[in-house]
C-alpha positions as CSV (number, residue, x, y, z in Angstrom):
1,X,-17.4,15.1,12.7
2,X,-13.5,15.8,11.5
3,X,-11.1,13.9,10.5
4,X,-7.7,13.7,10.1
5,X,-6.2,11.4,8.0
6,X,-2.3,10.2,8.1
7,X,-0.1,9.1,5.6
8,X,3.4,10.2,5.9
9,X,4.5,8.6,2.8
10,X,2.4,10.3,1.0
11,X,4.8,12.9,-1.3
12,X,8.0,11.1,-0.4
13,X,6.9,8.0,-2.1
14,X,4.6,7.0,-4.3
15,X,2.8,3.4,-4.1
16,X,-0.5,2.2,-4.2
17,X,-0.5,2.6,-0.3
18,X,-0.2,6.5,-1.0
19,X,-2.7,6.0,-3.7
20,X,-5.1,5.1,-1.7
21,X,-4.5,8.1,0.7
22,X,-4.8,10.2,-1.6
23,X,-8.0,8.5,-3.4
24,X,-9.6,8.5,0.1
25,X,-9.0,12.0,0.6
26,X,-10.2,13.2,-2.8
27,X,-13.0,11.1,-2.6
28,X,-14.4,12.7,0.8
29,X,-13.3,16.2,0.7
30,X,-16.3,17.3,-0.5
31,X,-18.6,15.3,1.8
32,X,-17.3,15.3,5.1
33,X,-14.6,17.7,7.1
34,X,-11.2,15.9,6.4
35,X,-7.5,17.1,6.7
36,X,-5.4,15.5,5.0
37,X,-1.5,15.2,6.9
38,X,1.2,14.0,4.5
39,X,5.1,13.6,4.3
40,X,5.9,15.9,1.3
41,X,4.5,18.0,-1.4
42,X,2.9,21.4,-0.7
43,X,0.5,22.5,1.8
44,X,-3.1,23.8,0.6
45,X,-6.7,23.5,1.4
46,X,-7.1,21.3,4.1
47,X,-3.9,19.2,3.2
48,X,-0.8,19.7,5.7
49,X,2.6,18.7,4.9
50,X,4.3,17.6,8.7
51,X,8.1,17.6,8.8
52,X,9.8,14.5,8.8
53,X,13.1,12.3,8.1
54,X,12.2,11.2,4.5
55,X,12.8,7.4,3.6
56,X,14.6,8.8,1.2
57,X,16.9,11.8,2.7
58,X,20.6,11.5,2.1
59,X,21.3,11.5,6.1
60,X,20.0,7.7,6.0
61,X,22.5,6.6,3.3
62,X,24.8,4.7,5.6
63,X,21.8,3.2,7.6
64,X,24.0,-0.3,9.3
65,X,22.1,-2.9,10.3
66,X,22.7,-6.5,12.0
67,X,21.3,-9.3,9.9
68,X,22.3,-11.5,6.6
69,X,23.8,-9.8,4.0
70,X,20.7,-11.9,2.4
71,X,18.1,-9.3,3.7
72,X,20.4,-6.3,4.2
73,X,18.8,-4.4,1.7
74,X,15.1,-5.1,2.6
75,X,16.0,-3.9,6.4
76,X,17.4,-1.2,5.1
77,X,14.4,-0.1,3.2
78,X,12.5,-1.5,6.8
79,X,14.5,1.1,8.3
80,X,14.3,4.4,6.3
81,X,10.3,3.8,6.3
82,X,10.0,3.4,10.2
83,X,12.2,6.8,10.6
84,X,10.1,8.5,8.2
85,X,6.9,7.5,10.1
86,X,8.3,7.9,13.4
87,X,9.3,11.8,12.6
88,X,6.2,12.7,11.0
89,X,4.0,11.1,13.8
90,X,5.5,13.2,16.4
91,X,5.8,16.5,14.4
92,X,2.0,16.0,13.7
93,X,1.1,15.6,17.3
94,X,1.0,19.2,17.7
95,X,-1.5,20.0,15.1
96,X,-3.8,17.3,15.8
97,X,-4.0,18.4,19.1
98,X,-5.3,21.8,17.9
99,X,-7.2,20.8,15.5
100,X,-9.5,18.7,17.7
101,X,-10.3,15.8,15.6
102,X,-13.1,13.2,16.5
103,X,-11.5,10.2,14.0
104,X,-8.1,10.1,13.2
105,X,-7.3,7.8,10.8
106,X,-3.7,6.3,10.5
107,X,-2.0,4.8,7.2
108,X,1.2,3.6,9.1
109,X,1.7,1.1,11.7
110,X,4.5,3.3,13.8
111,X,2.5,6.0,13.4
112,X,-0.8,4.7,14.4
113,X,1.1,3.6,17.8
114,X,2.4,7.3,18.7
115,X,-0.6,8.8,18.0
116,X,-3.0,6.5,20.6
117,X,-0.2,6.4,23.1
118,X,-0.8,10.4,23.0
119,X,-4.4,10.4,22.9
120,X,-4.9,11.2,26.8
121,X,-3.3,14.6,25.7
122,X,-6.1,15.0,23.5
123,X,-8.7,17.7,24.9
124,X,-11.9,15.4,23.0
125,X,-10.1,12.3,23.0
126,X,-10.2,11.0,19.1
127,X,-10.9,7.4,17.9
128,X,-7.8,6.2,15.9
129,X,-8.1,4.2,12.8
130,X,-5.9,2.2,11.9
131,X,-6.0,0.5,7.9
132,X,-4.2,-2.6,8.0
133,X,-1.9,-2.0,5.0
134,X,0.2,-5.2,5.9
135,X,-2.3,-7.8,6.1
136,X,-1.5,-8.1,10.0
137,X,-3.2,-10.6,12.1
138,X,-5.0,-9.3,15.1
139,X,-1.9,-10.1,17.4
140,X,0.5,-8.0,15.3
141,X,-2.2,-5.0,15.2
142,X,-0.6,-1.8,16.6
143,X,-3.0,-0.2,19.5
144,X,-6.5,1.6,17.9
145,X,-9.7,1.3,18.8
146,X,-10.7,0.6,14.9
147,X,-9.3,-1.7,12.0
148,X,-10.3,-0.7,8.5
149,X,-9.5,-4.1,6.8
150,X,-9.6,-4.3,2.9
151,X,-10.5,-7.9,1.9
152,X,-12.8,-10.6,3.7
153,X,-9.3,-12.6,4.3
154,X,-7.6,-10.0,5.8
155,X,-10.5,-9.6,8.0
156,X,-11.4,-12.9,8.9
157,X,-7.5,-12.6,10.5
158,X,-7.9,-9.7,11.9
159,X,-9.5,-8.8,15.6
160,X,-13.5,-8.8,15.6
161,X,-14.2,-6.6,17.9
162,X,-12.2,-3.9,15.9
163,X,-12.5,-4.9,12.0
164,X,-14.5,-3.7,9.4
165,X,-14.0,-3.7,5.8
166,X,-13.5,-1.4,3.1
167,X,-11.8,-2.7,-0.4
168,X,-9.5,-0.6,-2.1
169,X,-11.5,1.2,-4.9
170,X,-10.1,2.9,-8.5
171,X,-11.8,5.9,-10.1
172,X,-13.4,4.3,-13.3
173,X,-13.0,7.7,-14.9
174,X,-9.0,7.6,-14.7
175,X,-8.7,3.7,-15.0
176,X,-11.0,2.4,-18.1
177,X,-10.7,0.6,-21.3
178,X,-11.6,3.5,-23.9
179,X,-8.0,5.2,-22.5
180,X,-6.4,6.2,-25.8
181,X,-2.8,6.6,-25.6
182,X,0.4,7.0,-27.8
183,X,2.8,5.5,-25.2
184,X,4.1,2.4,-27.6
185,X,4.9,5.1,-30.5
186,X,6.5,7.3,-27.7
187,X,9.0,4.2,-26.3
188,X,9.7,2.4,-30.0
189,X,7.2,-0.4,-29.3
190,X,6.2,-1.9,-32.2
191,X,2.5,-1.7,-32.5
192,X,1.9,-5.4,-33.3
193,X,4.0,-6.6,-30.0
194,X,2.6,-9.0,-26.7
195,X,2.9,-6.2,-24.5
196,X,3.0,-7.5,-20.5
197,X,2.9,-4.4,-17.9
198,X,4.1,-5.1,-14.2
199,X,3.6,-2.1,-12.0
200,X,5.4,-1.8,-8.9
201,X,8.8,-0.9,-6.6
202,X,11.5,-2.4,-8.7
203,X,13.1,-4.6,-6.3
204,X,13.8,-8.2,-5.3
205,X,12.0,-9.0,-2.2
206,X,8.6,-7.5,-2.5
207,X,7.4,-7.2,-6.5
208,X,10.0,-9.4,-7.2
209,X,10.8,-7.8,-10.6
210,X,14.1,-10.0,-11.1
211,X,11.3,-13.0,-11.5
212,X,9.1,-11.4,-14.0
213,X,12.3,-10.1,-16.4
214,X,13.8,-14.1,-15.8
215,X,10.1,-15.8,-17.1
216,X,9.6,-13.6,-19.6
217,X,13.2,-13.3,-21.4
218,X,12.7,-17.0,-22.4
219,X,9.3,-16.1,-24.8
220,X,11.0,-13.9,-28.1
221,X,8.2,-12.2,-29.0
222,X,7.1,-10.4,-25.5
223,X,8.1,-7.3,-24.8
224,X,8.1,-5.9,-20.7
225,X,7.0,-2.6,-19.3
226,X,8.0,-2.2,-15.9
227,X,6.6,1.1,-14.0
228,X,7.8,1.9,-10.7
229,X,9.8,3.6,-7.9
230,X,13.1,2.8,-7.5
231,X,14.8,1.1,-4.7
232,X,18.2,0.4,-3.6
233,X,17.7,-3.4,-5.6
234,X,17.0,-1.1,-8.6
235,X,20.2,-0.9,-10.4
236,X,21.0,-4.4,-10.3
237,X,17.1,-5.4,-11.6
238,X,18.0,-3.0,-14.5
239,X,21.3,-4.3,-15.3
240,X,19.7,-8.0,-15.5
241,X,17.0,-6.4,-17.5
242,X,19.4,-5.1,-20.3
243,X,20.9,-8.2,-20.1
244,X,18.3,-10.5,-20.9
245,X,15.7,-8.4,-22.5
246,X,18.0,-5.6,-23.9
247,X,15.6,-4.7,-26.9
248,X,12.4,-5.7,-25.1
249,X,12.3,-4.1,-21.6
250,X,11.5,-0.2,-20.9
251,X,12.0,0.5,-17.1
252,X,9.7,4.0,-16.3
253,X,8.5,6.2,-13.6
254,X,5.4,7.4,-14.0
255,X,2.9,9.4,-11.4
256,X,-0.4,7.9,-10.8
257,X,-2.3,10.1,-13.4
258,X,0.3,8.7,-16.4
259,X,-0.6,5.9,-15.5
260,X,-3.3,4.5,-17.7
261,X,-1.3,5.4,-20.4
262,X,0.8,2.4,-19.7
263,X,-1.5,0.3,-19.1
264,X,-3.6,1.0,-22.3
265,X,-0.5,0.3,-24.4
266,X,0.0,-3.5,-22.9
267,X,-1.7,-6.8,-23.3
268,X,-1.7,-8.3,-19.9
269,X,-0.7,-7.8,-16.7
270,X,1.5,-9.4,-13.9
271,X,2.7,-9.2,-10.4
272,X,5.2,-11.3,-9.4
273,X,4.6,-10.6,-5.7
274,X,3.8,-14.0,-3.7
275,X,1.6,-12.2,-1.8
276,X,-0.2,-9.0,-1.5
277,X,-2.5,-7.3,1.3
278,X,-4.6,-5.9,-1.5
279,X,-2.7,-4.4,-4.5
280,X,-4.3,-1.7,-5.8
281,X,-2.5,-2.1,-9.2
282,X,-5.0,-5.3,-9.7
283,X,-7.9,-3.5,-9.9
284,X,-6.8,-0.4,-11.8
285,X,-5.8,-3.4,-14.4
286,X,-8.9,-5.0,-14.2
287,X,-10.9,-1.8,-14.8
288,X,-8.5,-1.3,-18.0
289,X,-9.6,-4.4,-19.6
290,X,-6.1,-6.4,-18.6
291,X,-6.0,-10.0,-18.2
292,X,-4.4,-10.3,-14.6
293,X,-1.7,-12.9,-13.7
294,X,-1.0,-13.0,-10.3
295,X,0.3,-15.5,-7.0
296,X,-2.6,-18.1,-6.9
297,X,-3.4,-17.0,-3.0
298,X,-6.6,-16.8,-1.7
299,X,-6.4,-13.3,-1.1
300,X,-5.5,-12.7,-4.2
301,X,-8.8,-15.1,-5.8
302,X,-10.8,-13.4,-3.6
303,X,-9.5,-9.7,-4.8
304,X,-8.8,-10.3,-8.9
305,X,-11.7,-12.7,-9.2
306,X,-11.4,-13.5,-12.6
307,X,-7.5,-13.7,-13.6
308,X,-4.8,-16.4,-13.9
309,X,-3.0,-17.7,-10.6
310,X,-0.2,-19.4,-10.6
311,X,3.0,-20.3,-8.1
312,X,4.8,-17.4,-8.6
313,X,7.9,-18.6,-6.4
314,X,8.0,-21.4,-9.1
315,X,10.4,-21.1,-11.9
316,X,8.7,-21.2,-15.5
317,X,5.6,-20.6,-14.2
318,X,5.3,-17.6,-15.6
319,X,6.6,-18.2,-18.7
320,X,4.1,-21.3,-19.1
321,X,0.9,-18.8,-18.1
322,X,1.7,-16.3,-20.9
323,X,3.0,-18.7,-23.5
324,X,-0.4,-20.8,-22.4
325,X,-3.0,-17.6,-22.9
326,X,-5.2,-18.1,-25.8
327,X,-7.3,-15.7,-27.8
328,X,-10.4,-16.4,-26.2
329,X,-9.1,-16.4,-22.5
330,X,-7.6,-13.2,-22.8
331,X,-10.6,-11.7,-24.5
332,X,-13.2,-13.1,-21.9
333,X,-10.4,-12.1,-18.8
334,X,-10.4,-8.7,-20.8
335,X,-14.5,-8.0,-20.7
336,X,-15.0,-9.2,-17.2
337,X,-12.2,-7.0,-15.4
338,X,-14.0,-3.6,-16.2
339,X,-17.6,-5.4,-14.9
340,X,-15.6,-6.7,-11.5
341,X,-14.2,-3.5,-10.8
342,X,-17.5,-1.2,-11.6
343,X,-19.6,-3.8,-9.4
344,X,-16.9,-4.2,-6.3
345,X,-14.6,-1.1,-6.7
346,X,-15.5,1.6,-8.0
347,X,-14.6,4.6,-5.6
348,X,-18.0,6.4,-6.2
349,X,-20.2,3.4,-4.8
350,X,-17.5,3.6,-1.3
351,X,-18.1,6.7,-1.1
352,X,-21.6,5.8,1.1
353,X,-19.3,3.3,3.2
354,X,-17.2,5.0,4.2
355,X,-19.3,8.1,5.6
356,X,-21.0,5.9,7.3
357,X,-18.5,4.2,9.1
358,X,-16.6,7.2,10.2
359,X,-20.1,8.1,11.5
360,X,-20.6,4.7,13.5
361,X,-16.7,5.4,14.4
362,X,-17.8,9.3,15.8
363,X,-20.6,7.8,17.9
364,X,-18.7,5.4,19.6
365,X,-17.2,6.1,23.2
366,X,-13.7,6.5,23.4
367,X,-11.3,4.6,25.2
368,X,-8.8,6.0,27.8
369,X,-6.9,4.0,30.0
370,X,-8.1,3.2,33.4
371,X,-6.2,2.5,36.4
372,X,-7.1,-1.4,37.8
373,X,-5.9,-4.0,40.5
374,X,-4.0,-5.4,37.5
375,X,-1.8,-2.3,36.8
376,X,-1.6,-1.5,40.5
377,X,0.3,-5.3,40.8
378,X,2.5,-4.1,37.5
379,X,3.4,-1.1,39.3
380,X,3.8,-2.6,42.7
381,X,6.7,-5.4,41.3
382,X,8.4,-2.5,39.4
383,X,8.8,-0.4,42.2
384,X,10.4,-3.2,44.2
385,X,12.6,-4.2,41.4
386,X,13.6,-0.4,41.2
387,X,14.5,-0.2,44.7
388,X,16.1,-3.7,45.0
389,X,18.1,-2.5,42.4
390,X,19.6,0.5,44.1
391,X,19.7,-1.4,47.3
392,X,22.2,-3.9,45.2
393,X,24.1,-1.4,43.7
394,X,24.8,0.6,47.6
């Protein structure tokens, strides 16, 4: 059985979506025979770095697009991801095609579709995977012949005869509550501070970071971390940020292994997302020992299960949830996180999954297409539209 798993964000960008990648791949190398193709970085053992149009290459600065100034930005952003995974899908084609895979497993929409519109090239036909990253319903799915779906939610939207599911999962060993760390002695935070951590893409229209600086510049004594990548809202969140909070707020970029260094120096953590397909952040605070505030969606009650939701597209909700905390809440949210995410997420226990749905996957019969009276009408009407049309144009 091999595998080749696809990610091409994975070293231009870093997310919880290329988290998971990553985790996934780390988690299985040793196991099973996975390659892992990604965006950036360096190629090594059984990890290939495919050419591609970077999201964030220089040549897609002057991007124009037709739509409200409203939600230029967030097609903009739309934009630079679908190049980037449109370049890398067809400069891998060439070595998935030598490399003869059984399962190839797909981390972007666009590149999930070139890849199983190619699959007839394929000497062993592969099964393509696709993990529903977006929280797509089933009519929205690109072509695959398998979901991997990462909350019971998400999969009772998605398509049954596809779906399975496979939650998100943190290595306890990285993310735990005994993390010791200097980081509020490193950034002048006094050691006696409400510390709240948000972790995300420091923009407006996903993580909504404008929202979380707004609620919590009203409550004197709480300071903000905010750890992310940067976008093009960035500048603007920042400069609202040192307006509002200008002692308070410390904006950082941080790879995934710094990570629980930040979140060992805060108190609480928030996401001011109204919705998320998973959100691996969640459960990396959860196995920390942080009391999670998140959008009060069923996705989300079904993910954090123990945590406080709330309307996050309300104003002074926020504000209300923190200044509301007491000390016993946020010691019981603090006790119970680590136990959810040992007993629901812990990478080590999916390990067993997922081998043995890639094998169920292997076994399967793959899927070409097959000519039928249906596309035989399809091509029929074309043809006479075709020649209509030069007939017209004579």
């Amino acid at each position: 059985m091999k595998i080749a798993l696809l990610c091409s964000g994975l070293g231009n960008i870093n997310r919880g979506h290329e988290v998971f990648a990553r985790d996934l791949f780390d988690l299985l190398r040793h196991d099973v025979d996975i390659t892992l193709f990604k965006g950036g970085g360096t190629n090594s053992e059984k990890e290939l770095v495919i050419d591609n149009v970077s999201r964030r290459a220089t040549c897609l600065d002057h991007i124009k697009v037709t739509t409200s100034p409203k939600w230029a930005d967030s097609v903009r952003e739309q934009e630079r991801e679908r190049i980037e995974a449109l370049t890398f899908a067809y400069a891998a084609l060439k070595p998935l095609l030598e490399g003869r895979f059984d399962i190839i497993h797909c981390l972007e929409r666009d590149v999930c579709e070139v890849i199983y519109a190619f699959r007839h090239f394929f000497q062993t036909t592969p099964r393509v995977v696709f993990s529903n990253g977006g929280t797509l319903p089933a009519r929205d799915l690109p072509s695959c012949d398998f979901v991997q779906e990462h909350s019971d939610h998400n999969l009772a939207l998605s398509n049954p005869n596809k779906a399975f599911m496979i939650p998100h999962g943190v290595d306890l060993e990285r993310f735990n509550p005994d993390i010791e760390t200097d980081f509020r002695a490193r950034h002048g935070i006094p050691d006696n501070a409400f510390v709240v951590i948000s972790v995300g893409t420091i923009c407006y229209w996903h993580k909504r970071m404008d929202y979380v600086i707004q609620e919590l510049a009203e409550i004197d004594d709480v300071y903000l971390i905010i750890a992310g990548q940067e976008s093009d809202d960035s500048p603007a969140i920042k400069n609202l940020g040192r307006e509002l909070m200008p002692d308070r707020l410390l904006f950082v970029t941080l790879s995934h292994d710094e990570l629980p260094q930040a979140y060992a120096a805060a108190d609480v953590f928030v996401l001011g997302s109204l919705f998320e397909t998973f959100g691996i952040v969640y459960i990396e605070a959860l196995a920390m020992g942080l009391p999670v505030i998140c959008t009060n969606h069923q996705n989300q009650r079904s993910i954090v299960k123990q945590g406080v939701f709330i309307d996050m597209a309300k104003p002074g909700a926020l504000k209300q949830a923190i200044k509301s905390l007491t000390p016993s809440q946020l010691q019981a949210l603090s006790e119970n996180g680590p136990a959810i995410a040992r007993e629901h997420y812990d990478l080590n226990k999916l390990r067993a999954r997922y081998i043995a749905e890639y094998e169920r996957i292997s076994s399967s019969q793959p899927r070409l297409p097959e000519w039928n009276w249906r596309k035989q009408i399809i091509s029929n009407t074309k043809n006479v539209i075709r020649q209509t049309r030069k007939l017209l144009r004579v």
